[in-house]
Every structure is written in C-alpha cells, then in structure tokens.
mmCIF file of the N, C-alpha and C atoms, coordinates in Angstrom:
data_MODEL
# 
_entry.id   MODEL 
# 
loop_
_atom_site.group_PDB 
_atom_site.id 
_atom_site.type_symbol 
_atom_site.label_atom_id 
_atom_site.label_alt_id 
_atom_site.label_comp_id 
_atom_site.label_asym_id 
_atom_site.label_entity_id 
_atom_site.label_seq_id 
_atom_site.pdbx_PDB_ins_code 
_atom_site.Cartn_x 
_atom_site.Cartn_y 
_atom_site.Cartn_z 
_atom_site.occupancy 
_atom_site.B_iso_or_equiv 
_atom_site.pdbx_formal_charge 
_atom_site.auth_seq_id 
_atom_site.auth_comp_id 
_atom_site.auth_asym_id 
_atom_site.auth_atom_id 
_atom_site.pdbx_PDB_model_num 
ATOM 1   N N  . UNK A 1 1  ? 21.551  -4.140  -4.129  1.00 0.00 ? 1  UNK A N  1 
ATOM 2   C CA . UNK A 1 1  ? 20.175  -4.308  -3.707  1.00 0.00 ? 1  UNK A CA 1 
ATOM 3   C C  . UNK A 1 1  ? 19.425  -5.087  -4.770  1.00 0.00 ? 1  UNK A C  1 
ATOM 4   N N  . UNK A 1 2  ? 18.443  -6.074  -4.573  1.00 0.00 ? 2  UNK A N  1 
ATOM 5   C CA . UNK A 1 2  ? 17.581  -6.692  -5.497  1.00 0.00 ? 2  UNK A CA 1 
ATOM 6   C C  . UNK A 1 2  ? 16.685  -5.880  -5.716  1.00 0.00 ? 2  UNK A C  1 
ATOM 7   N N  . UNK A 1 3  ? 16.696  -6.041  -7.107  1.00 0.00 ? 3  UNK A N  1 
ATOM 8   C CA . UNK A 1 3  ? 15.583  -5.237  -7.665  1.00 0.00 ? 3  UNK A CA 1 
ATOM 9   C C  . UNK A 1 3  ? 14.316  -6.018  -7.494  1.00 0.00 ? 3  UNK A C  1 
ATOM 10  N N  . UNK A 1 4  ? 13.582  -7.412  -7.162  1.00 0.00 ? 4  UNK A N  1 
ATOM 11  C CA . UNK A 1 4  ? 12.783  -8.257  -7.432  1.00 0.00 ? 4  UNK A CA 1 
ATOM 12  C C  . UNK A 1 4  ? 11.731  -7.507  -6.658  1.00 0.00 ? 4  UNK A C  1 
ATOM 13  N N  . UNK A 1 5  ? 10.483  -7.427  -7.545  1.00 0.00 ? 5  UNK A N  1 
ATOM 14  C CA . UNK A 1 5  ? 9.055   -7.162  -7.002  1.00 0.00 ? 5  UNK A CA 1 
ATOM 15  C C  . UNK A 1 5  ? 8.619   -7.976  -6.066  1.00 0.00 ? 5  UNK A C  1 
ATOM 16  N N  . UNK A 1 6  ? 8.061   -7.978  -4.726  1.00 0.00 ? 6  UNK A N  1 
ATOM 17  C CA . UNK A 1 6  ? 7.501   -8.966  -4.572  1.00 0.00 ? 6  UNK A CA 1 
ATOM 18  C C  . UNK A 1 6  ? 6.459   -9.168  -4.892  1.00 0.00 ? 6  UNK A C  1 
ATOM 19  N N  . UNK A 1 7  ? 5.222   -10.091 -5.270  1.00 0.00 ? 7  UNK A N  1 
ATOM 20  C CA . UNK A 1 7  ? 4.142   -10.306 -5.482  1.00 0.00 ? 7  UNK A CA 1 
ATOM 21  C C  . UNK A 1 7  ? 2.919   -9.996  -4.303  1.00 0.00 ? 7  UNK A C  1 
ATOM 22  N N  . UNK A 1 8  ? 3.416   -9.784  -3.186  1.00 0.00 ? 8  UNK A N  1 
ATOM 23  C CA . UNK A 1 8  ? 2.659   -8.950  -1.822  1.00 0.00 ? 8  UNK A CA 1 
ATOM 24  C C  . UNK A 1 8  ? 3.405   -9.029  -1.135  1.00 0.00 ? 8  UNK A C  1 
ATOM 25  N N  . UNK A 1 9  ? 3.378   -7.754  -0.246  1.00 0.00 ? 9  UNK A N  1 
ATOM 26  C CA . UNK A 1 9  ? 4.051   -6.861  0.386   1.00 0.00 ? 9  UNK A CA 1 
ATOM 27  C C  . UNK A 1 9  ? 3.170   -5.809  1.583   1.00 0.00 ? 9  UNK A C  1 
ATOM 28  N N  . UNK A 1 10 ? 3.586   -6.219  2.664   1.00 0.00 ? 10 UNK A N  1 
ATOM 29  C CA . UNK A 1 10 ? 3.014   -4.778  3.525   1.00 0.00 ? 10 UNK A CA 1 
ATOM 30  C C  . UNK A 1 10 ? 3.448   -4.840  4.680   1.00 0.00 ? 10 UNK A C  1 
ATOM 31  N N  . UNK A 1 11 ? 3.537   -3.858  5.233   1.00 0.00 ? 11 UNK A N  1 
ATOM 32  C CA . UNK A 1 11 ? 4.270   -2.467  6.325   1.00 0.00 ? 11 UNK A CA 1 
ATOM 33  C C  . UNK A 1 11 ? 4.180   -3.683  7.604   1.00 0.00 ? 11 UNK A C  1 
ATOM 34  N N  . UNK A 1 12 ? 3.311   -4.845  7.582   1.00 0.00 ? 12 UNK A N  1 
ATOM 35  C CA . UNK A 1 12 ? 3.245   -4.941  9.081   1.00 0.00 ? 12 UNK A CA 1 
ATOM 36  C C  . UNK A 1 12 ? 4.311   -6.826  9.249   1.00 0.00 ? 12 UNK A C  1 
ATOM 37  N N  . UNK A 1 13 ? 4.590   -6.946  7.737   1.00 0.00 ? 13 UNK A N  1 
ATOM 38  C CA . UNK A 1 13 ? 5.038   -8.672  7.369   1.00 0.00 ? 13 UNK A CA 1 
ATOM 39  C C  . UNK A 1 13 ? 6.286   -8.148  8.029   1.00 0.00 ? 13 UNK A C  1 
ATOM 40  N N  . UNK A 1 14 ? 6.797   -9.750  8.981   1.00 0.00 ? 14 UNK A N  1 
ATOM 41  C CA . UNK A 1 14 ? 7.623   -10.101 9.660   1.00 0.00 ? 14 UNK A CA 1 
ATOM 42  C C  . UNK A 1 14 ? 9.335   -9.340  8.811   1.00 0.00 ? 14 UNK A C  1 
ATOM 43  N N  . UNK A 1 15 ? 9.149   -10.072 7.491   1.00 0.00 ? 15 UNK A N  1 
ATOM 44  C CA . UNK A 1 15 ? 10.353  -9.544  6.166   1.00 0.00 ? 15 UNK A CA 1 
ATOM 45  C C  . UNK A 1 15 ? 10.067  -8.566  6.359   1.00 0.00 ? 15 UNK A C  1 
ATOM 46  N N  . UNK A 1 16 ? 9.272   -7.452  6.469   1.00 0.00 ? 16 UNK A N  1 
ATOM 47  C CA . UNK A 1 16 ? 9.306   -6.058  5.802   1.00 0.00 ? 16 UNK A CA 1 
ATOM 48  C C  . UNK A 1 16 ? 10.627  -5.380  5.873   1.00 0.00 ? 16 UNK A C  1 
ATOM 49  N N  . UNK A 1 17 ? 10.975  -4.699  4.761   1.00 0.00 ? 17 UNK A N  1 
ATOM 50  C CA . UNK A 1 17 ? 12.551  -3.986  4.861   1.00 0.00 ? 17 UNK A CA 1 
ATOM 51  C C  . UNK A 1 17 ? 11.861  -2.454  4.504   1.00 0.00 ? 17 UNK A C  1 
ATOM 52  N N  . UNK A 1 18 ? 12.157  -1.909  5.235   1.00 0.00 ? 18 UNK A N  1 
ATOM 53  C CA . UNK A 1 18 ? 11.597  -0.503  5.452   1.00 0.00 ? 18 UNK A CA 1 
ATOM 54  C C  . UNK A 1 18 ? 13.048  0.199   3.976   1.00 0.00 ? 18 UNK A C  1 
ATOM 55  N N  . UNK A 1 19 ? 13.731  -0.438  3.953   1.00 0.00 ? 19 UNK A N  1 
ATOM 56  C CA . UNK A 1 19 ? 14.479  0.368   2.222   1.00 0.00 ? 19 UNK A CA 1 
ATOM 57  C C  . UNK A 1 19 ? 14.446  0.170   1.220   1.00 0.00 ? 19 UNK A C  1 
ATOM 58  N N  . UNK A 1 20 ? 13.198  -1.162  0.802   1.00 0.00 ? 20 UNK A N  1 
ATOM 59  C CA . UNK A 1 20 ? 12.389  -1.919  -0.163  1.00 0.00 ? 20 UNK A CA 1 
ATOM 60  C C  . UNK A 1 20 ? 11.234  -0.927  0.163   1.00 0.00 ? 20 UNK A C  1 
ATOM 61  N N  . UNK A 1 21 ? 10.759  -0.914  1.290   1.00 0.00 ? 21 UNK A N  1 
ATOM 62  C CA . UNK A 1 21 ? 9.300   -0.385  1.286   1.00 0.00 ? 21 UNK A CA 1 
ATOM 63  C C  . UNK A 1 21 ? 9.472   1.490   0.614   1.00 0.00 ? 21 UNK A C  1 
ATOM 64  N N  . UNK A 1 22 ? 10.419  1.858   0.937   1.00 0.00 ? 22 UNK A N  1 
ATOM 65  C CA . UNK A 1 22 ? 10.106  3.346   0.737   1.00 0.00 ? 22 UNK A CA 1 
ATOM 66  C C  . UNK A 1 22 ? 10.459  3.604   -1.187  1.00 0.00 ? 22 UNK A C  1 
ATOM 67  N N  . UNK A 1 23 ? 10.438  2.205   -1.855  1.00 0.00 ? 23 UNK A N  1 
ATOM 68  C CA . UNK A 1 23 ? 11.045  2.197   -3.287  1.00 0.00 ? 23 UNK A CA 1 
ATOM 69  C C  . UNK A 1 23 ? 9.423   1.948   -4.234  1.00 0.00 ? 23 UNK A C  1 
ATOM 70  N N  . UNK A 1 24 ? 8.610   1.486   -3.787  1.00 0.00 ? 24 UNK A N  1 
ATOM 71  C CA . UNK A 1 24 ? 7.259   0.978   -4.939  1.00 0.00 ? 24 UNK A CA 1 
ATOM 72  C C  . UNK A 1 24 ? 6.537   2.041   -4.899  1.00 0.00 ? 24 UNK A C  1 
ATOM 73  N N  . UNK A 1 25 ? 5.962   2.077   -6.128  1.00 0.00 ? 25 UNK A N  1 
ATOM 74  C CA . UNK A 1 25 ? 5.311   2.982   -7.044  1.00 0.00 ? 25 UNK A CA 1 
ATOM 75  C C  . UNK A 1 25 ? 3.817   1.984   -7.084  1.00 0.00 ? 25 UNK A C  1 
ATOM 76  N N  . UNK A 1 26 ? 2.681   2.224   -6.363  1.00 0.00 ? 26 UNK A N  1 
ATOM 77  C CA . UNK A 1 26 ? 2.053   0.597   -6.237  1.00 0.00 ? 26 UNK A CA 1 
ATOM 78  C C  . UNK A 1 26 ? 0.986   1.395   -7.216  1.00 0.00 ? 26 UNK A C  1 
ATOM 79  N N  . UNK A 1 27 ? -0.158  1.050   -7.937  1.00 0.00 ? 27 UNK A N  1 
ATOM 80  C CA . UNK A 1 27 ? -1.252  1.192   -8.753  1.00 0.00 ? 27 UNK A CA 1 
ATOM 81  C C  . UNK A 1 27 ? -2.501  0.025   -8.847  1.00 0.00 ? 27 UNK A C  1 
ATOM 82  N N  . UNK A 1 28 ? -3.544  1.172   -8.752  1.00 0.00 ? 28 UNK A N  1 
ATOM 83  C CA . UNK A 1 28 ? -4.791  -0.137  -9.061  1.00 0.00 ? 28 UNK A CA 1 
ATOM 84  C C  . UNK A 1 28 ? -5.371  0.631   -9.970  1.00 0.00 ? 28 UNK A C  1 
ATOM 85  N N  . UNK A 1 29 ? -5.915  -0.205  -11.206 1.00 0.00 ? 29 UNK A N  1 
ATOM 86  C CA . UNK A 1 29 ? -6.369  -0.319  -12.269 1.00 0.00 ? 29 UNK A CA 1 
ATOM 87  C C  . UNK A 1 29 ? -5.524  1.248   -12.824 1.00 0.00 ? 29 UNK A C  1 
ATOM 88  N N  . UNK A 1 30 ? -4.342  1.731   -13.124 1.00 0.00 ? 30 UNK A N  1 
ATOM 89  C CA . UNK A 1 30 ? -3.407  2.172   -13.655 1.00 0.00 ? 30 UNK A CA 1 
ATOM 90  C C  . UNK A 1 30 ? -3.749  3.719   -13.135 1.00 0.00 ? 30 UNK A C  1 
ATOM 91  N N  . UNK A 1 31 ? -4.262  3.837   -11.681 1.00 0.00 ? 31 UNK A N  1 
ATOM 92  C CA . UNK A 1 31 ? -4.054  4.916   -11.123 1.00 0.00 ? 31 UNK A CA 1 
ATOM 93  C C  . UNK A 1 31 ? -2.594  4.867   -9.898  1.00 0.00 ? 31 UNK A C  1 
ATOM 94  N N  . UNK A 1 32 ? -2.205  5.594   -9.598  1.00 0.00 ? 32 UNK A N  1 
ATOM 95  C CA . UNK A 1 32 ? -1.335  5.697   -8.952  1.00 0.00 ? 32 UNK A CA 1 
ATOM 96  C C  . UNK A 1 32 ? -1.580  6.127   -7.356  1.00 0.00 ? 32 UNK A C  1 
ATOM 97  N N  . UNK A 1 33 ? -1.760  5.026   -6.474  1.00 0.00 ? 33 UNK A N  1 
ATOM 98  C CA . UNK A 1 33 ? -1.974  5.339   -4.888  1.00 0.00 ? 33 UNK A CA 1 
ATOM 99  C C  . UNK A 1 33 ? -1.130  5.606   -4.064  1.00 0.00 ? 33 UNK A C  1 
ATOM 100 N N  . UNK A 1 34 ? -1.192  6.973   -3.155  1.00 0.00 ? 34 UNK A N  1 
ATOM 101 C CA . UNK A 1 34 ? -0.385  6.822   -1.849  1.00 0.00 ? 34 UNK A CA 1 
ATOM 102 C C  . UNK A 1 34 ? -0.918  5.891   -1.209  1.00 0.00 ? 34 UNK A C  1 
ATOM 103 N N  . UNK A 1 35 ? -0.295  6.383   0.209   1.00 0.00 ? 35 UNK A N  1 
ATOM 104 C CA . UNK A 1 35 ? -0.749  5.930   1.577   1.00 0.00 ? 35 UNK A CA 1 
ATOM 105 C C  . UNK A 1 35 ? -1.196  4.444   1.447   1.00 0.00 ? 35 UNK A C  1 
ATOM 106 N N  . UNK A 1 36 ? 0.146   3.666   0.561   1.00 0.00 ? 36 UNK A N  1 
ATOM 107 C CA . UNK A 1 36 ? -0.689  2.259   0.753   1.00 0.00 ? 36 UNK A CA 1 
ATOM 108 C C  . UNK A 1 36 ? -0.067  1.616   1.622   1.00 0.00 ? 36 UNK A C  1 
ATOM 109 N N  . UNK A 1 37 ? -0.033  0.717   2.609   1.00 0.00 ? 37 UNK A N  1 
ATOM 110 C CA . UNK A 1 37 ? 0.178   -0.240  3.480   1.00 0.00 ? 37 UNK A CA 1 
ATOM 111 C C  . UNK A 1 37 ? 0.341   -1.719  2.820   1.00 0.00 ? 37 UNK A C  1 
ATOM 112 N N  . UNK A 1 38 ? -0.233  -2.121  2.445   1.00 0.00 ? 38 UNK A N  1 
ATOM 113 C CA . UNK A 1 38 ? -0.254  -3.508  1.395   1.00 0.00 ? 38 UNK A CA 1 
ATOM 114 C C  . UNK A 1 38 ? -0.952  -3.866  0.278   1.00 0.00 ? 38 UNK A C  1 
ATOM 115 N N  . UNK A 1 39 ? -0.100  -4.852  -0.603  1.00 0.00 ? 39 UNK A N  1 
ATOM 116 C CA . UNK A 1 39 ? -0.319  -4.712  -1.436  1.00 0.00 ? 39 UNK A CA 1 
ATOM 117 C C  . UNK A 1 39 ? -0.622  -6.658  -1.518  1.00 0.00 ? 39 UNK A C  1 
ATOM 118 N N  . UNK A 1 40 ? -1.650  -7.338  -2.930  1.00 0.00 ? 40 UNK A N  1 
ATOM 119 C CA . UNK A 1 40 ? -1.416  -8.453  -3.369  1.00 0.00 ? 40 UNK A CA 1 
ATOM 120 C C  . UNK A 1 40 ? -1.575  -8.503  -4.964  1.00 0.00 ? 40 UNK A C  1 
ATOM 121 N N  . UNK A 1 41 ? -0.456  -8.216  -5.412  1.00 0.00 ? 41 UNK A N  1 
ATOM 122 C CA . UNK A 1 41 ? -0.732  -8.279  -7.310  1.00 0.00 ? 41 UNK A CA 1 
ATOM 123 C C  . UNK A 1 41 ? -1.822  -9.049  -7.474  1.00 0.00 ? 41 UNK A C  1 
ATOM 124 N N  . UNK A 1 42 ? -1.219  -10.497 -7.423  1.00 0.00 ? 42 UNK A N  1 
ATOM 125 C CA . UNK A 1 42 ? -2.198  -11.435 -7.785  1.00 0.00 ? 42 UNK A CA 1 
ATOM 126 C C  . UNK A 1 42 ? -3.310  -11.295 -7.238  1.00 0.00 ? 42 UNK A C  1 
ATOM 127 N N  . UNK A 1 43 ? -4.025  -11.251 -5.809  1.00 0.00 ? 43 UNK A N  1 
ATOM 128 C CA . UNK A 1 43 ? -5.353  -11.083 -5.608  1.00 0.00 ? 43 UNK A CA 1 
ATOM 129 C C  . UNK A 1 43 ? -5.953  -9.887  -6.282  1.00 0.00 ? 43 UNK A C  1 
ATOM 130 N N  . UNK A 1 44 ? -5.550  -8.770  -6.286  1.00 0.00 ? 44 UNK A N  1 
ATOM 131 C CA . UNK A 1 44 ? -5.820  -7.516  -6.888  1.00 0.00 ? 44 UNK A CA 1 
ATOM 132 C C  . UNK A 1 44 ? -6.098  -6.786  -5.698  1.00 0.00 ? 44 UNK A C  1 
ATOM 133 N N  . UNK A 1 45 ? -5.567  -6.647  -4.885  1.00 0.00 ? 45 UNK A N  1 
ATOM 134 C CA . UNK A 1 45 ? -6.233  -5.811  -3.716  1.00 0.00 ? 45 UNK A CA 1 
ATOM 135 C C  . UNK A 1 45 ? -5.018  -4.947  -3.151  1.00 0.00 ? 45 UNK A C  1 
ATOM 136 N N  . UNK A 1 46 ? -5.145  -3.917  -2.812  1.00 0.00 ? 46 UNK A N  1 
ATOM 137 C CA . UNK A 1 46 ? -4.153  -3.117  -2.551  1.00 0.00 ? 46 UNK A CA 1 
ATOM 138 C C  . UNK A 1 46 ? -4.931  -1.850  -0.730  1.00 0.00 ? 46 UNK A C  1 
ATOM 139 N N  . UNK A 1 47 ? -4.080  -2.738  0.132   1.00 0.00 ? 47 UNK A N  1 
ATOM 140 C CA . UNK A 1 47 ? -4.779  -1.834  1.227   1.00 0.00 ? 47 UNK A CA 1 
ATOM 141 C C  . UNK A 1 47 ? -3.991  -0.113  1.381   1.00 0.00 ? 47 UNK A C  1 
ATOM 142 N N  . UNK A 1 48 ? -4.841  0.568   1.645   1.00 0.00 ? 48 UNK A N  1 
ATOM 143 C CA . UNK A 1 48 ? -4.089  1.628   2.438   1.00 0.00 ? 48 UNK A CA 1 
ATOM 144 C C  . UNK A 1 48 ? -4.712  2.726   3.113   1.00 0.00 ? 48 UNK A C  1 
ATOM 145 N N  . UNK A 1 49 ? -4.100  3.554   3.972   1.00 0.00 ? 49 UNK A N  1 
ATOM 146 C CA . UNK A 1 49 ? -4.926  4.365   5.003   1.00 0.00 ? 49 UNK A CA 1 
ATOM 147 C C  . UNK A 1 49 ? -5.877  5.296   4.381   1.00 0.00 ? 49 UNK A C  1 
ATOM 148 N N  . UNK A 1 50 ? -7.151  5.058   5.104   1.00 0.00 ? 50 UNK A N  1 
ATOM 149 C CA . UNK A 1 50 ? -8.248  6.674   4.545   1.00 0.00 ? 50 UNK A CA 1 
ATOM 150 C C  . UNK A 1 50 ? -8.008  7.348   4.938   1.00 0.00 ? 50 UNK A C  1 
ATOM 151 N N  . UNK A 1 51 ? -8.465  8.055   3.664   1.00 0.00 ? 51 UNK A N  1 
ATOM 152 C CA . UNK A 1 51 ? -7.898  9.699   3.990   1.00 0.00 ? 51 UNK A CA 1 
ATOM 153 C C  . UNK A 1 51 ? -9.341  10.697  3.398   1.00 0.00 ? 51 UNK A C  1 
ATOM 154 N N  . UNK A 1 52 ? -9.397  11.650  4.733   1.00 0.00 ? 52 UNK A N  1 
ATOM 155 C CA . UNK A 1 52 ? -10.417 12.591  4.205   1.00 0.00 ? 52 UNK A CA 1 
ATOM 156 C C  . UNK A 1 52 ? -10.943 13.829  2.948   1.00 0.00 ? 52 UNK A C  1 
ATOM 157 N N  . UNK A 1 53 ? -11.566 14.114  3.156   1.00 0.00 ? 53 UNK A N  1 
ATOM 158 C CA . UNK A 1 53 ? -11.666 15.271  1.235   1.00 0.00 ? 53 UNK A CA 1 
ATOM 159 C C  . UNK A 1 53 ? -10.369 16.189  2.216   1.00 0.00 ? 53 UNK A C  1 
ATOM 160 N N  . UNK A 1 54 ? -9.870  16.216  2.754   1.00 0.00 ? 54 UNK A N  1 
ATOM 161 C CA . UNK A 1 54 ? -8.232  17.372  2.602   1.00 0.00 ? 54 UNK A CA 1 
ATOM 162 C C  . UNK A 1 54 ? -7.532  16.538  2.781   1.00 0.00 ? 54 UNK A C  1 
ATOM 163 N N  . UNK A 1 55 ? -7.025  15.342  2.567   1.00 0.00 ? 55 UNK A N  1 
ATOM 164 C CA . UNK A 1 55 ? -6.306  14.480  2.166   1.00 0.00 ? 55 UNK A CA 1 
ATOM 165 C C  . UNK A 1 55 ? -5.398  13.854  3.555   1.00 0.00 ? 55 UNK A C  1 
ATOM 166 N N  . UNK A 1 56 ? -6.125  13.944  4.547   1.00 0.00 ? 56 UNK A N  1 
ATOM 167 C CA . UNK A 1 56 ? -5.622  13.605  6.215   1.00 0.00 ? 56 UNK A CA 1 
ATOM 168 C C  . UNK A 1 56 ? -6.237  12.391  6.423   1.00 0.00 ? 56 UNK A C  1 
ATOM 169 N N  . UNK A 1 57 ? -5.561  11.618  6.974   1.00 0.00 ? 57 UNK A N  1 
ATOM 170 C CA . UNK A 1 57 ? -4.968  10.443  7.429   1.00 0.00 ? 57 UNK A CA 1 
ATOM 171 C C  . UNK A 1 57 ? -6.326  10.606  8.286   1.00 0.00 ? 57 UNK A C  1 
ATOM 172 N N  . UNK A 1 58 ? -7.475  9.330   8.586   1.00 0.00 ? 58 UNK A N  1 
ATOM 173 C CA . UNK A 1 58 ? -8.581  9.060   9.025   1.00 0.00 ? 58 UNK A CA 1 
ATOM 174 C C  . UNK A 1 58 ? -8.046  8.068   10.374  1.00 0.00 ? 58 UNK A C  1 
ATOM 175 N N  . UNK A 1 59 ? -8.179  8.411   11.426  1.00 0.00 ? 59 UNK A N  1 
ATOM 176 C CA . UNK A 1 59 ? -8.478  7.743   12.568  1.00 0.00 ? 59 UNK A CA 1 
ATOM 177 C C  . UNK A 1 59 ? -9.461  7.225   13.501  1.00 0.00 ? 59 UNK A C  1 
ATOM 178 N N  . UNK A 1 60 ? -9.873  6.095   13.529  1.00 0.00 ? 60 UNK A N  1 
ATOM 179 C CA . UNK A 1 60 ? -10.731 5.804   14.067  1.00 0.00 ? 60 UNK A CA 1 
ATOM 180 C C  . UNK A 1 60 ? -11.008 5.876   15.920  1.00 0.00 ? 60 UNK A C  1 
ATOM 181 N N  . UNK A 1 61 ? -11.313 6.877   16.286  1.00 0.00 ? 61 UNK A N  1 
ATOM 182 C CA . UNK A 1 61 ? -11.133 7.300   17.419  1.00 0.00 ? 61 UNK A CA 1 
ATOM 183 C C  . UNK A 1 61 ? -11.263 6.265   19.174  1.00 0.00 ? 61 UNK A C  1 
ATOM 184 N N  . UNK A 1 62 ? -12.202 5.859   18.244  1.00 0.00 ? 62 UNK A N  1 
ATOM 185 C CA . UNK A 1 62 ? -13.029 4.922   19.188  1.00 0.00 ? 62 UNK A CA 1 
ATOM 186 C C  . UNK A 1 62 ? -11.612 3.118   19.714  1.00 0.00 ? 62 UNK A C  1 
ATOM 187 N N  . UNK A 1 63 ? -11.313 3.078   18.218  1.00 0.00 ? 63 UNK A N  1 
ATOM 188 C CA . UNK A 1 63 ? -10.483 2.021   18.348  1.00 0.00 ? 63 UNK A CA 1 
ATOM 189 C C  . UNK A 1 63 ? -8.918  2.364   18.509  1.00 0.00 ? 63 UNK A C  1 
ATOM 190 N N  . UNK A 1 64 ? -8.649  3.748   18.171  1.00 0.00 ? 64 UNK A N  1 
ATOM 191 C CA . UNK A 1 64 ? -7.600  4.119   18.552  1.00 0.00 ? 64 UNK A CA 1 
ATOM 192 C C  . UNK A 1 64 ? -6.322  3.786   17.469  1.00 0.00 ? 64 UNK A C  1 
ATOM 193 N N  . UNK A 1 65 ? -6.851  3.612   16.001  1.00 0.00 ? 65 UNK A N  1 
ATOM 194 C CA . UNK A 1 65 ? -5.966  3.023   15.022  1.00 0.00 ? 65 UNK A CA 1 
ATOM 195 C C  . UNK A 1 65 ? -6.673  3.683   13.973  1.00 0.00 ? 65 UNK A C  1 
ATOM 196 N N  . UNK A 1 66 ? -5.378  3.727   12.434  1.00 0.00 ? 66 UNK A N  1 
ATOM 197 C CA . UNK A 1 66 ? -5.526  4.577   11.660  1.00 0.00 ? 66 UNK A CA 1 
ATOM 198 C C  . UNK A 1 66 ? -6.514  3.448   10.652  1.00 0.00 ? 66 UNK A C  1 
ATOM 199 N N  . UNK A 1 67 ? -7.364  4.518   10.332  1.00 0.00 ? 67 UNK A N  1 
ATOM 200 C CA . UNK A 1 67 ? -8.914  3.635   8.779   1.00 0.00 ? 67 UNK A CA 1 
ATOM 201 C C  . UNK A 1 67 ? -8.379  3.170   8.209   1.00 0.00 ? 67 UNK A C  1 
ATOM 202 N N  . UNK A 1 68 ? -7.839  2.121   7.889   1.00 0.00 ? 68 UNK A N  1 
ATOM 203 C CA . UNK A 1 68 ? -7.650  1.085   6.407   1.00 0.00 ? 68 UNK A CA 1 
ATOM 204 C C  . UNK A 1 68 ? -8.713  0.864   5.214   1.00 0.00 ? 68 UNK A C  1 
ATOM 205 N N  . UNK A 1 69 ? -8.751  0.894   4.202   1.00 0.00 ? 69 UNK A N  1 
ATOM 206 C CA . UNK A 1 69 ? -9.341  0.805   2.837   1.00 0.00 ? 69 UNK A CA 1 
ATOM 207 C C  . UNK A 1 69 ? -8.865  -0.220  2.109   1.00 0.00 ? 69 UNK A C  1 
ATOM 208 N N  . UNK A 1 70 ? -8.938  -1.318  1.914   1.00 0.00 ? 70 UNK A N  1 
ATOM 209 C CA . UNK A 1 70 ? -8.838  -2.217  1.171   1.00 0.00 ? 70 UNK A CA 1 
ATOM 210 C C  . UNK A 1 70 ? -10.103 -1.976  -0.904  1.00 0.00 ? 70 UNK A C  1 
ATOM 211 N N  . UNK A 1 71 ? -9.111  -1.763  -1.647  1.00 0.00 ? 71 UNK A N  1 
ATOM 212 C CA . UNK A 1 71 ? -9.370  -1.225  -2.901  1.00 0.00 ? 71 UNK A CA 1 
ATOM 213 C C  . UNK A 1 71 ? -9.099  -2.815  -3.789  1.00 0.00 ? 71 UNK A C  1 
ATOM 214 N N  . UNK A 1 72 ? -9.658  -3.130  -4.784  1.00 0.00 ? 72 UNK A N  1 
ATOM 215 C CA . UNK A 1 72 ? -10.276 -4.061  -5.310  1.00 0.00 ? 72 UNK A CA 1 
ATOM 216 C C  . UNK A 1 72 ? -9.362  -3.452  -6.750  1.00 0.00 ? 72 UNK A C  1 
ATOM 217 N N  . UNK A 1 73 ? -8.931  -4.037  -7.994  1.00 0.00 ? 73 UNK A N  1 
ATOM 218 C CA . UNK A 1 73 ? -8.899  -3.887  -9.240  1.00 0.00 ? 73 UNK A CA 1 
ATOM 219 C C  . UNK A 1 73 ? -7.625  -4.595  -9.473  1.00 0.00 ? 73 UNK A C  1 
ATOM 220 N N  . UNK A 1 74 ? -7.052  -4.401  -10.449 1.00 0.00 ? 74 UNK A N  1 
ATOM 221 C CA . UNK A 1 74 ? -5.373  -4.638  -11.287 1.00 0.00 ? 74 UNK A CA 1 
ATOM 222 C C  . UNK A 1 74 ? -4.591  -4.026  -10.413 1.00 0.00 ? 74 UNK A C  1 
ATOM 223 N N  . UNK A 1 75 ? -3.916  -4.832  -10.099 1.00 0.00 ? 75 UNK A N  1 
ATOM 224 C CA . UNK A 1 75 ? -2.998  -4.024  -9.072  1.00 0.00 ? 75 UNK A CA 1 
ATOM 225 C C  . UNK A 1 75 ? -1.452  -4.109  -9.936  1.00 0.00 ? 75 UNK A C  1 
ATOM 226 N N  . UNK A 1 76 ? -0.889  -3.143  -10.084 1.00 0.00 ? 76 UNK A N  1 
ATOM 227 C CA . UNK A 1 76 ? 0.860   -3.276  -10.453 1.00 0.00 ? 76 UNK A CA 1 
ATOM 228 C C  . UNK A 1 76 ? 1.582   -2.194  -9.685  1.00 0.00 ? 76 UNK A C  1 
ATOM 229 N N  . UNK A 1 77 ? 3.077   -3.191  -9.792  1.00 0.00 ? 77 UNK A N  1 
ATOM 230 C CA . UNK A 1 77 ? 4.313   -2.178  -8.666  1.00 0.00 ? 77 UNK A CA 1 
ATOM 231 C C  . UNK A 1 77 ? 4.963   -2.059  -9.652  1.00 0.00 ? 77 UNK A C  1 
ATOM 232 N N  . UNK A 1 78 ? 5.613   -0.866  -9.451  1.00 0.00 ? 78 UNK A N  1 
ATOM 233 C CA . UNK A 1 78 ? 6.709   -0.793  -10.109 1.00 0.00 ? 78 UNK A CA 1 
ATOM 234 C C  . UNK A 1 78 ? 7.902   -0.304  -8.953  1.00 0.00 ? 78 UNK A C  1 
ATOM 235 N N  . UNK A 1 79 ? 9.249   -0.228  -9.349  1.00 0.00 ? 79 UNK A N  1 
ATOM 236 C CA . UNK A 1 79 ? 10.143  0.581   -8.322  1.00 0.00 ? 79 UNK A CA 1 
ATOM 237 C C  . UNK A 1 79 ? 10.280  1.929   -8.641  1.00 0.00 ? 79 UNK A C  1 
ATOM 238 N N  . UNK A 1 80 ? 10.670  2.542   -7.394  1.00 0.00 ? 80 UNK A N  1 
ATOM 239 C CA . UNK A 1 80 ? 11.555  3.530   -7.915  1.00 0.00 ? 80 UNK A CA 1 
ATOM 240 C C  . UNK A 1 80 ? 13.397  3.400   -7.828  1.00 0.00 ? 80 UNK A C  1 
ATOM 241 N N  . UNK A 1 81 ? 14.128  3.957   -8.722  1.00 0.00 ? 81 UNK A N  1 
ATOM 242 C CA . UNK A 1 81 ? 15.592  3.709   -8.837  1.00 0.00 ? 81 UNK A CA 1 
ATOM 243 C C  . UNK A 1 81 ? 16.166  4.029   -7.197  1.00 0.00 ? 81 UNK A C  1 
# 
C-alpha cells in the first residue's frame, strides 16, 4: 500500500479508496478532528459533519442531508499504520 498523503482528499472524489480513507489522522491548527469528510492541506480548510453538544451527527431535515462545517486554519494528515 502507498503510504503518500494526499494533499486533498474527500469521501465524495471520484479516486476515493475507502482503505486510504479509513487510515488519516486529519488536524486543524494541531487539534485533532473526527467526522471529517474533506480535507485541503494547502487551502487550510478541512470539511466535516456537525455535530450537536452530545456529539450526534446534525441533519438538516428540511433538505434531507447530513450539516457540513467547513473549518478554516493549518490543516495536517497524518496516517495511521
């Protein structure tokens, strides 16, 4: 398997390899995020699903699809082994 980071990455790109995806450790400004969906090192933006104060997955009822959050800072991946 390649170890190579990609520089952006997310759940919905044509490439996506769902046994790459379940390996990054993704971070903005050197916190550590779940629930992310995509990522762009270089832009600094790292999307992923809202989630409420008990930590549940936010759906937007009306549109029938899960809240996305697009987060702003330093973004870095790392893998996991």
């Amino acid at each position: 398997m390649v170890d190579l980071i990609p520089p952006r990455y997310a759940v919905g790109d044509g490439d996506f390899d769902p046994e790459l995806g379940r390996r990054p450790i993704i971070s903005l400004d050197g916190a550590v995020l779940d629930q992310v969906v995509a990522y762009d090192i270089e832009a600094g933006v790292v999307a992923k699903h809202g989630v409420d104060v008990h930590g549940e997955v936010v759906v937007d009822r009306e549109r029938e699809e899960i809240v996305k959050v697009d987060m702003h800072g330093t973004a870095t991946v790392t893998l996991k082994p």
